[in-house]
PDB file of N, CA, C and O in Angstrom:
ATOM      1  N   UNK A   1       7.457 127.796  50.694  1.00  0.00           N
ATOM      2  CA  UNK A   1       8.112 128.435  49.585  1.00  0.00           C
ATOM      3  C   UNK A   1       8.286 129.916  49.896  1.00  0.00           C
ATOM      4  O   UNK A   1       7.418 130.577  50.468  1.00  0.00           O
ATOM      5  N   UNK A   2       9.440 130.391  49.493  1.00  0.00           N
ATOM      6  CA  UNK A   2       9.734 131.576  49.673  1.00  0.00           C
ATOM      7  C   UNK A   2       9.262 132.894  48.806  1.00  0.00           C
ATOM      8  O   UNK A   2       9.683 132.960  47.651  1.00  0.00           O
ATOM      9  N   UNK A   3       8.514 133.820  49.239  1.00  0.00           N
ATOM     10  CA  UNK A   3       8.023 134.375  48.263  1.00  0.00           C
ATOM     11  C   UNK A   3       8.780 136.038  48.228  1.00  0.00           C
ATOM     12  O   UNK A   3       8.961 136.657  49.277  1.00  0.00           O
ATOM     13  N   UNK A   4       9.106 136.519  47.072  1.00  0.00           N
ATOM     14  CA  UNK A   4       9.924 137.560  46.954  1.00  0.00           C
ATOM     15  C   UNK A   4       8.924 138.956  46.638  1.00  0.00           C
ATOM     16  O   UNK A   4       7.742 138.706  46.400  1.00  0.00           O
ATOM     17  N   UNK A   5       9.347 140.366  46.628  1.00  0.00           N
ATOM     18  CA  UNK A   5       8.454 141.489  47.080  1.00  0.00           C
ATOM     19  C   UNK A   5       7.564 141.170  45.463  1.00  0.00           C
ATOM     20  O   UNK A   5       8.065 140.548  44.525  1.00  0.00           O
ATOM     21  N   UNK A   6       6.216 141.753  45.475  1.00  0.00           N
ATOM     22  CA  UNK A   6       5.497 142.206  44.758  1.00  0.00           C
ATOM     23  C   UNK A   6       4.710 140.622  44.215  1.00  0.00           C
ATOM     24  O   UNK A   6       4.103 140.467  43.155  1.00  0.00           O
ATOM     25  N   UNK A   7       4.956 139.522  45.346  1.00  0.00           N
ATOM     26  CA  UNK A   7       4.323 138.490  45.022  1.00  0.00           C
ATOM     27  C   UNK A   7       4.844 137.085  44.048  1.00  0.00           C
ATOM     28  O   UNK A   7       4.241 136.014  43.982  1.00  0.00           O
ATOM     29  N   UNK A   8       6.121 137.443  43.342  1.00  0.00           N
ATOM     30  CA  UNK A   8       7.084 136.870  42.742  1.00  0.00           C
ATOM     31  C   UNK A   8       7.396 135.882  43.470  1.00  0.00           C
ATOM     32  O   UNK A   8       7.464 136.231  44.648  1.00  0.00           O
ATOM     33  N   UNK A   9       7.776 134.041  43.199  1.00  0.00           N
ATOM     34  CA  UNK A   9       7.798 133.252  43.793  1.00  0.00           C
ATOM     35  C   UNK A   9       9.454 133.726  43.520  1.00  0.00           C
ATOM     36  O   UNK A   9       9.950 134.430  42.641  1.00  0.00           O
ATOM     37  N   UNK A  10       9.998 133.072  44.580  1.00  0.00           N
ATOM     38  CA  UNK A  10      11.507 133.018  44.887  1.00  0.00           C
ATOM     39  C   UNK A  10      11.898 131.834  43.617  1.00  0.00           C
ATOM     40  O   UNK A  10      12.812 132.282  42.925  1.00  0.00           O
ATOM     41  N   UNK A  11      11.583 130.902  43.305  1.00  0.00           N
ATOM     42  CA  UNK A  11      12.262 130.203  42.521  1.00  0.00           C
ATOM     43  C   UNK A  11      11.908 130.702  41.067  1.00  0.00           C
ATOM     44  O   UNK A  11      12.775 130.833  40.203  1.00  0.00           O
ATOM     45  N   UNK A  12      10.817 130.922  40.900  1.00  0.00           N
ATOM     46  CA  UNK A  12      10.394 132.034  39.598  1.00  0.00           C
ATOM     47  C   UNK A  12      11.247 132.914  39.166  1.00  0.00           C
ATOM     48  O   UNK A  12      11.869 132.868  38.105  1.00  0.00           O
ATOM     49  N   UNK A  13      11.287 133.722  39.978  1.00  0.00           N
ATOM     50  CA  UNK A  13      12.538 134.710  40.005  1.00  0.00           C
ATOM     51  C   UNK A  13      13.655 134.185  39.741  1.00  0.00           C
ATOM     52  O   UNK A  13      14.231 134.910  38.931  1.00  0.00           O
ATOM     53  N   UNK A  14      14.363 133.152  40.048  1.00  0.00           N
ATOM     54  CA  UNK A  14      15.710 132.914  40.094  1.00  0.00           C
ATOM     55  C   UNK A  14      15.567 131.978  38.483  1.00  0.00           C
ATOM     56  O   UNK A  14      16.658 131.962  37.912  1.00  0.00           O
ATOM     57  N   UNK A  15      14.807 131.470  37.951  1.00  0.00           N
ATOM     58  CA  UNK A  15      14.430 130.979  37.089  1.00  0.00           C
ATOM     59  C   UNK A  15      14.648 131.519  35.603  1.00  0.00           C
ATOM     60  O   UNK A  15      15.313 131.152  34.634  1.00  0.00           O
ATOM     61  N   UNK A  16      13.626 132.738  35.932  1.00  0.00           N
ATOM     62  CA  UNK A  16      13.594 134.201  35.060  1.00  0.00           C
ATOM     63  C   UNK A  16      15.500 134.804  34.969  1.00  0.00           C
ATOM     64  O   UNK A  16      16.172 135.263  34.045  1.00  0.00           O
ATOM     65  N   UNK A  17      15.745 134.552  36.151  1.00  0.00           N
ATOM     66  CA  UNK A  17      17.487 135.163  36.116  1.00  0.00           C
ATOM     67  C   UNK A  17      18.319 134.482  35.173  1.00  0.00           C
ATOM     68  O   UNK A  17      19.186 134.830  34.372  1.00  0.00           O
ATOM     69  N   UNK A  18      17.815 133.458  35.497  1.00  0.00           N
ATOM     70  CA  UNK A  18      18.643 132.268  34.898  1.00  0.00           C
ATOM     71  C   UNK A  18      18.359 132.161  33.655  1.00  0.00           C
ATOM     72  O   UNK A  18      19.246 131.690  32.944  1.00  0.00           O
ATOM     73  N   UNK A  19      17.066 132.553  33.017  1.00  0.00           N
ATOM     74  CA  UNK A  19      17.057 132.258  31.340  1.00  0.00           C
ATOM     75  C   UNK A  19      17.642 133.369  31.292  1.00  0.00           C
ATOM     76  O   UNK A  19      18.616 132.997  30.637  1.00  0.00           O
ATOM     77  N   UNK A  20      17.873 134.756  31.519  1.00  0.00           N
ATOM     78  CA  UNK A  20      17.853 136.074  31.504  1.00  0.00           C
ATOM     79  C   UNK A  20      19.833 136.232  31.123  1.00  0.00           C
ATOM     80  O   UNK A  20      20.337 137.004  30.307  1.00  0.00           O
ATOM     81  N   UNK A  21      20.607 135.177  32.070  1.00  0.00           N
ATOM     82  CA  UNK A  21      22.293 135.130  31.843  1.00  0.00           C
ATOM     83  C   UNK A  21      22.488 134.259  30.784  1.00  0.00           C
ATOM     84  O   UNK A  21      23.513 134.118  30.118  1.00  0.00           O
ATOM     85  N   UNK A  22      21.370 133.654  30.674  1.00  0.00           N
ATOM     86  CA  UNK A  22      21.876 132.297  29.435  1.00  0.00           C
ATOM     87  C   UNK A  22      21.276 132.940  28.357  1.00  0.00           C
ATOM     88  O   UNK A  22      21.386 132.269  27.331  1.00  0.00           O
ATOM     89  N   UNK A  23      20.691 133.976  28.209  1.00  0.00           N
ATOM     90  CA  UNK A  23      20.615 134.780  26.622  1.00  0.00           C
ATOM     91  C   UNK A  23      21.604 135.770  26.654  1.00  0.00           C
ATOM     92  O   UNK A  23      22.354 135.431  25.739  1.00  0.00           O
ATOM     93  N   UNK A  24      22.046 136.759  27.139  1.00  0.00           N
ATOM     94  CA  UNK A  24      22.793 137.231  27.582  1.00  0.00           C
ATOM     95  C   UNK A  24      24.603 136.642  26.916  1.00  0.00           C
ATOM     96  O   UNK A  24      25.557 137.112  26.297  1.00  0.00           O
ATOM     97  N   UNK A  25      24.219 135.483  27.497  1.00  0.00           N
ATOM     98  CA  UNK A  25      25.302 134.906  27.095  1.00  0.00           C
ATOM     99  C   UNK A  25      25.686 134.417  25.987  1.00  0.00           C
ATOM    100  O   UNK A  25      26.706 134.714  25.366  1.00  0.00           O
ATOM    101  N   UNK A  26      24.503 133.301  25.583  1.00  0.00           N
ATOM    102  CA  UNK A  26      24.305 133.659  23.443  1.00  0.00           C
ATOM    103  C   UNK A  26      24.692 134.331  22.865  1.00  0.00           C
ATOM    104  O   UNK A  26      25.157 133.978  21.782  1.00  0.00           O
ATOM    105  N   UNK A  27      24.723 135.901  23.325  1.00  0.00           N
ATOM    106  CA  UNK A  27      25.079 136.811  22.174  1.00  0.00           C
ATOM    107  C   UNK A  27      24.182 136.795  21.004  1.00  0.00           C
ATOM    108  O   UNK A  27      24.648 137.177  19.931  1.00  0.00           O
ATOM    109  N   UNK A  28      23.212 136.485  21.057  1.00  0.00           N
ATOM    110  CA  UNK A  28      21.984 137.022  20.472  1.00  0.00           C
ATOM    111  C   UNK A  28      21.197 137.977  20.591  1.00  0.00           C
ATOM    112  O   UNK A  28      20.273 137.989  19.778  1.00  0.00           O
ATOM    113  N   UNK A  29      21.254 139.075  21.587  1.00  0.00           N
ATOM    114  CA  UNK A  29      20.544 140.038  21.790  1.00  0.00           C
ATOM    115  C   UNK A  29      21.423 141.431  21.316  1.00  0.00           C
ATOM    116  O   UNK A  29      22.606 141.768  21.325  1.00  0.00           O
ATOM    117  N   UNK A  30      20.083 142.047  20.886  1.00  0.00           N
ATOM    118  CA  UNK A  30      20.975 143.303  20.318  1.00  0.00           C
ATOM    119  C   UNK A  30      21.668 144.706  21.572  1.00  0.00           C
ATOM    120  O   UNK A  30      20.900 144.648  22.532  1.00  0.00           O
ATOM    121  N   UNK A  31      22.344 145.404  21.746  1.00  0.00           N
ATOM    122  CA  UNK A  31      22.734 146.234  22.541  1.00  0.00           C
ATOM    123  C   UNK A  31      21.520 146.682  23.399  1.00  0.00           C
ATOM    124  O   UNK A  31      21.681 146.839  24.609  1.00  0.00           O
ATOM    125  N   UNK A  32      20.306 146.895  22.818  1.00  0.00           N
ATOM    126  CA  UNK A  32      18.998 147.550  23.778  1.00  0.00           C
ATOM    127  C   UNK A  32      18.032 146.618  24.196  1.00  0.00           C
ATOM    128  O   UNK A  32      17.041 146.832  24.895  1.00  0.00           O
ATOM    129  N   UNK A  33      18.459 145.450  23.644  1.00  0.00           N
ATOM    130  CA  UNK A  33      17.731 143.535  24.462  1.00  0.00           C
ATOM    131  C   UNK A  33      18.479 143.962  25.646  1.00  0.00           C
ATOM    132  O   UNK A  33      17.938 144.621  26.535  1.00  0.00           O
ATOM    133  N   UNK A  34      20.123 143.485  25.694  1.00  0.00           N
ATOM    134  CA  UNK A  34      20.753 143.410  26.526  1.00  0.00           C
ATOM    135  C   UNK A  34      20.810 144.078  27.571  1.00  0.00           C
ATOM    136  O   UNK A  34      20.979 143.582  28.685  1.00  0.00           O
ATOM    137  N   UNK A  35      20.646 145.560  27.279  1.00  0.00           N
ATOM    138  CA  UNK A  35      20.203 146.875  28.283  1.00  0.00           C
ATOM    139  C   UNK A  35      19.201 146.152  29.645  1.00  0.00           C
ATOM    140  O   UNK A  35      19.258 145.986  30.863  1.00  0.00           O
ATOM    141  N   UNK A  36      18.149 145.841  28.281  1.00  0.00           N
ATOM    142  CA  UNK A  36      16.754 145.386  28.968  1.00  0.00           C
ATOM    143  C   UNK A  36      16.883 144.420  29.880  1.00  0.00           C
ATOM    144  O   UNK A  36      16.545 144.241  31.050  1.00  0.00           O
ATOM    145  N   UNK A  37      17.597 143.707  28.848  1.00  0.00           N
ATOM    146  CA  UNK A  37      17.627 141.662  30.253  1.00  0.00           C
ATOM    147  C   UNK A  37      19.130 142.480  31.213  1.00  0.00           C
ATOM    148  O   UNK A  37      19.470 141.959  32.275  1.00  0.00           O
ATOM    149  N   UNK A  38      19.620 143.290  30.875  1.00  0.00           N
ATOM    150  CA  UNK A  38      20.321 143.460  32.448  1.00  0.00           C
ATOM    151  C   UNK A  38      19.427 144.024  33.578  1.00  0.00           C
ATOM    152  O   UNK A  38      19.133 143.390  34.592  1.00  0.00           O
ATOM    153  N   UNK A  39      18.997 145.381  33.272  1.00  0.00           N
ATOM    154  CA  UNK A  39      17.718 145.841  34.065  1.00  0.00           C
ATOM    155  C   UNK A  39      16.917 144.735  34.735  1.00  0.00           C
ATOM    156  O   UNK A  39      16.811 144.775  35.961  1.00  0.00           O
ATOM    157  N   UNK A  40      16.504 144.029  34.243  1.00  0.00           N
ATOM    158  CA  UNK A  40      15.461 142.967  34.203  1.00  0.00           C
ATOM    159  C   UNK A  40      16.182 142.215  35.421  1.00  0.00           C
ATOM    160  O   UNK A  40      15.690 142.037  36.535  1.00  0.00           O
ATOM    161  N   UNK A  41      17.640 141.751  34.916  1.00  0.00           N
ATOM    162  CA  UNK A  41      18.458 140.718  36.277  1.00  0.00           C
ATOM    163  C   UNK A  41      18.477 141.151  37.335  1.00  0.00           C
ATOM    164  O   UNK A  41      18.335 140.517  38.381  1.00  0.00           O
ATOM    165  N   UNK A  42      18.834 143.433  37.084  1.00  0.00           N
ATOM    166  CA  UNK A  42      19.437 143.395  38.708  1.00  0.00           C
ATOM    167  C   UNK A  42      17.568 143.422  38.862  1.00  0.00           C
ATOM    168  O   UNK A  42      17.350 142.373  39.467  1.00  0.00           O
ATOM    169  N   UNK A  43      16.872 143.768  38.732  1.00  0.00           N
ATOM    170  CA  UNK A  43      15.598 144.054  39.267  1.00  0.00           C
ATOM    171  C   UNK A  43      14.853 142.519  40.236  1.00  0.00           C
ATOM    172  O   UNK A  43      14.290 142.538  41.331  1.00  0.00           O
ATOM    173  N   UNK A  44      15.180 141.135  39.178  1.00  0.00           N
ATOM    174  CA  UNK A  44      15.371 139.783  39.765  1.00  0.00           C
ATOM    175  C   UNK A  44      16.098 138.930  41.068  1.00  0.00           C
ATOM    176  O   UNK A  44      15.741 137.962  41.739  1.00  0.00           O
ATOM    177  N   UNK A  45      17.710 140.108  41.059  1.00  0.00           N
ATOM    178  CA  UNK A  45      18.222 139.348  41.741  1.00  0.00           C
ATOM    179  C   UNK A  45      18.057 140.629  42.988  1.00  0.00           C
ATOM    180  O   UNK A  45      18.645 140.478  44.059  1.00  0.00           O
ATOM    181  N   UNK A  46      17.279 141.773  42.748  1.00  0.00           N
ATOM    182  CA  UNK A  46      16.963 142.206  44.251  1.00  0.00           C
ATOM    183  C   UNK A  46      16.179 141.899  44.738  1.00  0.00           C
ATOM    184  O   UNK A  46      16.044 142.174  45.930  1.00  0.00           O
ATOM    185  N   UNK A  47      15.402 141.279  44.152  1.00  0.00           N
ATOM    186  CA  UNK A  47      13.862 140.594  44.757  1.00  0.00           C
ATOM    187  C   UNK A  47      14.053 139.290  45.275  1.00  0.00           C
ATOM    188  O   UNK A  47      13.516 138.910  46.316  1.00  0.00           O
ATOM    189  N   UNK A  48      14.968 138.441  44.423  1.00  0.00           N
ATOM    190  CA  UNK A  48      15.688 137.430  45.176  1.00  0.00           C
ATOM    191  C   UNK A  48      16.209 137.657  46.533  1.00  0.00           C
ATOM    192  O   UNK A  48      15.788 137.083  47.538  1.00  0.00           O
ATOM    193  N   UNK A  49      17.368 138.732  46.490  1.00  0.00           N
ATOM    194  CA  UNK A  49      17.848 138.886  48.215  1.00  0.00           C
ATOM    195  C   UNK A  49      17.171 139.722  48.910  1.00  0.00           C
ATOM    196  O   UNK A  49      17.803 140.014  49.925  1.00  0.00           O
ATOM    197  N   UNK A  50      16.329 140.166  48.854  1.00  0.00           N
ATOM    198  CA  UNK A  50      15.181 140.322  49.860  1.00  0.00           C
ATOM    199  C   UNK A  50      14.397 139.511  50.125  1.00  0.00           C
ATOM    200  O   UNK A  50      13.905 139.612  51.249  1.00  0.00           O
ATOM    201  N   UNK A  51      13.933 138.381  49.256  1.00  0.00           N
ATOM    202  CA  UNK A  51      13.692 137.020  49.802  1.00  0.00           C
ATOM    203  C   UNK A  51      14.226 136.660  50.728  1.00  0.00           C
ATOM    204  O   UNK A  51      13.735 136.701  51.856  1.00  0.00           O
ATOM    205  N   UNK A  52      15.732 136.082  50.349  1.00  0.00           N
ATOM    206  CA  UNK A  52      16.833 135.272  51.054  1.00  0.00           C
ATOM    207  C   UNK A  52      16.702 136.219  52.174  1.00  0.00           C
ATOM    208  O   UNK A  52      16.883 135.606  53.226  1.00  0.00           O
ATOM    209  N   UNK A  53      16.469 137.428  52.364  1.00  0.00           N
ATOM    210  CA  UNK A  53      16.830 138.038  53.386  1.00  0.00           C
ATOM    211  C   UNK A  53      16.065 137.701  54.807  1.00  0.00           C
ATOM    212  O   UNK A  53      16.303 137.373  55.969  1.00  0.00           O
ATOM    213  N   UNK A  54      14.842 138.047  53.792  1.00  0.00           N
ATOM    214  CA  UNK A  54      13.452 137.789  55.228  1.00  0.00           C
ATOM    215  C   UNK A  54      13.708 136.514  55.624  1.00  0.00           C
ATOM    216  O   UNK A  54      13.412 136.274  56.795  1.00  0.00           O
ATOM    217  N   UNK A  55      14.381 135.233  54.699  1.00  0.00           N
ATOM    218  CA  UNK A  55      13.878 133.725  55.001  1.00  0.00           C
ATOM    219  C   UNK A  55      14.644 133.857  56.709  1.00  0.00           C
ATOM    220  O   UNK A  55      14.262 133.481  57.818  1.00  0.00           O
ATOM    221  N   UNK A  56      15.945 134.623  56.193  1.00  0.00           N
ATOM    222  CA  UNK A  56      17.003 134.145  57.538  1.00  0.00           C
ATOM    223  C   UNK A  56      16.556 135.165  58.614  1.00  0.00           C
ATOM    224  O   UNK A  56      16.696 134.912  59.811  1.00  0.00           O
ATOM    225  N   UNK A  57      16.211 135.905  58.328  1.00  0.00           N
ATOM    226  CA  UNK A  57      15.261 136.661  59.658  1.00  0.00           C
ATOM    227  C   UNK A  57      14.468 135.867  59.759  1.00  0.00           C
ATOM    228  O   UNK A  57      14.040 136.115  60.886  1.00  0.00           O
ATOM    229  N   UNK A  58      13.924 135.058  59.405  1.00  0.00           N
ATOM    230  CA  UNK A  58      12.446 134.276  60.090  1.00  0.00           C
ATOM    231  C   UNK A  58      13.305 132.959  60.532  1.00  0.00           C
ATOM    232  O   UNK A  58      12.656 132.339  61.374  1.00  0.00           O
ATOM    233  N   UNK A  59      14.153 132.531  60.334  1.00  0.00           N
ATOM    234  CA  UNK A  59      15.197 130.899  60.694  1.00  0.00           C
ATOM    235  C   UNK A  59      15.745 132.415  61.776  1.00  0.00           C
ATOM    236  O   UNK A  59      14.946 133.253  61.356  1.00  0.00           O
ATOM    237  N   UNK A  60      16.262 132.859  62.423  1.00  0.00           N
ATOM    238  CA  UNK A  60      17.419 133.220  63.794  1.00  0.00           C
ATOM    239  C   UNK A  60      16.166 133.834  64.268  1.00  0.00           C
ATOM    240  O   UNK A  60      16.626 134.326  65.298  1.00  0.00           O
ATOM    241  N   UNK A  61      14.817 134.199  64.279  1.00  0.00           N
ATOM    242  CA  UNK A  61      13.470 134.246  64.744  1.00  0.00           C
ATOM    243  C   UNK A  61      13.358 132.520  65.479  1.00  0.00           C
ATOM    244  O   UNK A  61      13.426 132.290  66.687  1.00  0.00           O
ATOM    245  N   UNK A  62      13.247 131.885  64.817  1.00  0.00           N
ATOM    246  CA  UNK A  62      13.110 130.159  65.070  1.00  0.00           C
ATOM    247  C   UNK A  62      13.646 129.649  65.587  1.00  0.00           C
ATOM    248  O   UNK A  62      13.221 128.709  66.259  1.00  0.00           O
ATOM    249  N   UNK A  63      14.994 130.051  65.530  1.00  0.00           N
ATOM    250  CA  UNK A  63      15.685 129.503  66.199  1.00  0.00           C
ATOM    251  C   UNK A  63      16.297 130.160  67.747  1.00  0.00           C
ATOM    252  O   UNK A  63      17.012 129.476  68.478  1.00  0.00           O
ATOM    253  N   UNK A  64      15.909 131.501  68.071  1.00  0.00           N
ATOM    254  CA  UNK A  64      16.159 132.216  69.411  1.00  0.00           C
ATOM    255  C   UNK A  64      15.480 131.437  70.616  1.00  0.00           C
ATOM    256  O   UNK A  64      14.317 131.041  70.689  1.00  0.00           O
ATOM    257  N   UNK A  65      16.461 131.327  71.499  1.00  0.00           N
ATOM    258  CA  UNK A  65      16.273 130.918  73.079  1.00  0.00           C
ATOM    259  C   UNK A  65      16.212 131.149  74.177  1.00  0.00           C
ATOM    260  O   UNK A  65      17.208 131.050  74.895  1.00  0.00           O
ATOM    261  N   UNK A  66      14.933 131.554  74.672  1.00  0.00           N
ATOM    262  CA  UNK A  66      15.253 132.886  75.750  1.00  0.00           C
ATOM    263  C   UNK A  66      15.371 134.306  75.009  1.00  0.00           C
ATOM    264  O   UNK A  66      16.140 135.241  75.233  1.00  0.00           O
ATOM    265  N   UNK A  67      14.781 134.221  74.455  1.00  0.00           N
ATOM    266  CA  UNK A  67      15.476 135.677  74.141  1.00  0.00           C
ATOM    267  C   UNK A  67      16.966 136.011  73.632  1.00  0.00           C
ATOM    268  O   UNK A  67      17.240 137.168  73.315  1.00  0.00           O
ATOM    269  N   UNK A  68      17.867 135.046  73.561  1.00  0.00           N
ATOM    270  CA  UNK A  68      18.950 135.224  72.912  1.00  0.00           C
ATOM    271  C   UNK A  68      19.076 134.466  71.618  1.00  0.00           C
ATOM    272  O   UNK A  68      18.566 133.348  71.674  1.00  0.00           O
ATOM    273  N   UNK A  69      19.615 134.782  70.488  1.00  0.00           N
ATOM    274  CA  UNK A  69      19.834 134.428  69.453  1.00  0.00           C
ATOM    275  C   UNK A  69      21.279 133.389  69.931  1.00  0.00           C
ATOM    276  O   UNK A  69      22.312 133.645  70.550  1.00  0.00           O
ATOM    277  N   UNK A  70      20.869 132.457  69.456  1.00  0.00           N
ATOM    278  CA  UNK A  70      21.408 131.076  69.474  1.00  0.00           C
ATOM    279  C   UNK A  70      21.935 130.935  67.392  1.00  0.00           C
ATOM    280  O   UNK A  70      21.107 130.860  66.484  1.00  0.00           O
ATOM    281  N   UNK A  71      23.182 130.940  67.247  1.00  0.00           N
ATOM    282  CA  UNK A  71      24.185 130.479  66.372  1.00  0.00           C
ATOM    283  C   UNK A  71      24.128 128.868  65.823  1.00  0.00           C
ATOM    284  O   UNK A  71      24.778 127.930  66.284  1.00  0.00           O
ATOM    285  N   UNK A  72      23.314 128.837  64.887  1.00  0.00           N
ATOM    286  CA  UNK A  72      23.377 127.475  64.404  1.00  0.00           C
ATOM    287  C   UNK A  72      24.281 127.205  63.228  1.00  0.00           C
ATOM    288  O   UNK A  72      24.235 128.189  62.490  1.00  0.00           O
ATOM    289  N   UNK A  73      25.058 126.305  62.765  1.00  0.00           N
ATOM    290  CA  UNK A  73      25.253 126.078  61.625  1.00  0.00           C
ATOM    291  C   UNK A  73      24.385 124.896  60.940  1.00  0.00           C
ATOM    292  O   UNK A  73      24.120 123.840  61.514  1.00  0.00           O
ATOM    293  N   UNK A  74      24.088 125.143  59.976  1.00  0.00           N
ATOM    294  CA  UNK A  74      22.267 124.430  58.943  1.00  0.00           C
ATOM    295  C   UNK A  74      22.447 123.053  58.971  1.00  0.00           C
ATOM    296  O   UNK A  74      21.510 122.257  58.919  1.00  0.00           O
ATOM    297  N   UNK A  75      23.758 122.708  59.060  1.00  0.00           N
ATOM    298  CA  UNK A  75      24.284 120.989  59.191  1.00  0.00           C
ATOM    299  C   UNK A  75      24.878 120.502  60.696  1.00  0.00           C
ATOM    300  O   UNK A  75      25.826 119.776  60.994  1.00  0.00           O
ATOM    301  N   UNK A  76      23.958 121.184  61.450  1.00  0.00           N
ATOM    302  CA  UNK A  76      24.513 120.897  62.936  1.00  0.00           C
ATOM    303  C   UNK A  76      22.784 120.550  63.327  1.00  0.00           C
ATOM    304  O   UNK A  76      22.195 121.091  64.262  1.00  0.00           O
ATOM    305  N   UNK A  77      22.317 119.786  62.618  1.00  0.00           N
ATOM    306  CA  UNK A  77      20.815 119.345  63.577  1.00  0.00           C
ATOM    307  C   UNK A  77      20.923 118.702  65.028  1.00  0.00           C
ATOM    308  O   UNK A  77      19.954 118.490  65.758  1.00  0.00           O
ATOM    309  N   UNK A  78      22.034 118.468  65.283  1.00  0.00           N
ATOM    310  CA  UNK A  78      21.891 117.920  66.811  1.00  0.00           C
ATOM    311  C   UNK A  78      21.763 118.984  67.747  1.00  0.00           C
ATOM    312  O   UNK A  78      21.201 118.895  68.839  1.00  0.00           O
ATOM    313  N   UNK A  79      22.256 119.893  67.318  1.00  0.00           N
ATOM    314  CA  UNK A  79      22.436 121.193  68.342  1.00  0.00           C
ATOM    315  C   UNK A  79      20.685 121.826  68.054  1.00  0.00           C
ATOM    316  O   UNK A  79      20.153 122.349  69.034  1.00  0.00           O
ATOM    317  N   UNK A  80      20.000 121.766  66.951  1.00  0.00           N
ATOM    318  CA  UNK A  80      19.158 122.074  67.117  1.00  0.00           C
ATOM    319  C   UNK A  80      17.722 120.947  68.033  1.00  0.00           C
ATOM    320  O   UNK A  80      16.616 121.336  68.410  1.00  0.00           O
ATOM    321  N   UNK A  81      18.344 119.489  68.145  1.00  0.00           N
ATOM    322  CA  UNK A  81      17.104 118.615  68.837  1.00  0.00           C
ATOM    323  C   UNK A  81      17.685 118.914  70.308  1.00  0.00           C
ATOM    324  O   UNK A  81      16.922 118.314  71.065  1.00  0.00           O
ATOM    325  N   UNK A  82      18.749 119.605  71.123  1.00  0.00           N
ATOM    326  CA  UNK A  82      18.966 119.747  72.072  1.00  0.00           C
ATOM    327  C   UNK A  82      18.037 119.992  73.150  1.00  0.00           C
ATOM    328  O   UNK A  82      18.452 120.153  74.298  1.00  0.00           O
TER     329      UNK A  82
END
């Protein structure tokens, strides 16, 4: 599992985002909710892509050959049992 800065699970986070656009979207929150749950998203979805970020630095880590970074596409497993 992917874990995002300050210990935040990656799917937690994206979780939290996700109730966070679907109130948002209600139109139930007052102008200084909304302030808040935006703050709140971008703060979520940077912790998210710094997740996503490290994961794919650690997959083209995994996947280097020789010392050269080797180009996979994620649905090409044959190229990776080579």
């Amino acid at each position: 599992m992917v874990k995002a800065k300050k210990g935040v699970d990656f799917e937690e986070a994206l979780d939290q985002l996700e109730e966070l656009v679907e109130d948002m979207e209600n139109g139930d929150l007052s102008l200084e909710e909304s302030l808040k749950a935006f703050e709140q998203g971008i703060k979520l979805t940077r912790e998210c892509q710094s997740a996503l970020t490290q994961a794919e630095q650690k997959v083209q880590m995994l996947i280097a050959e020789n010392g050269k970074l080797k180009t996979v596409a994620l649905d090409a497993e044959e190229d990776l049992q080579e």
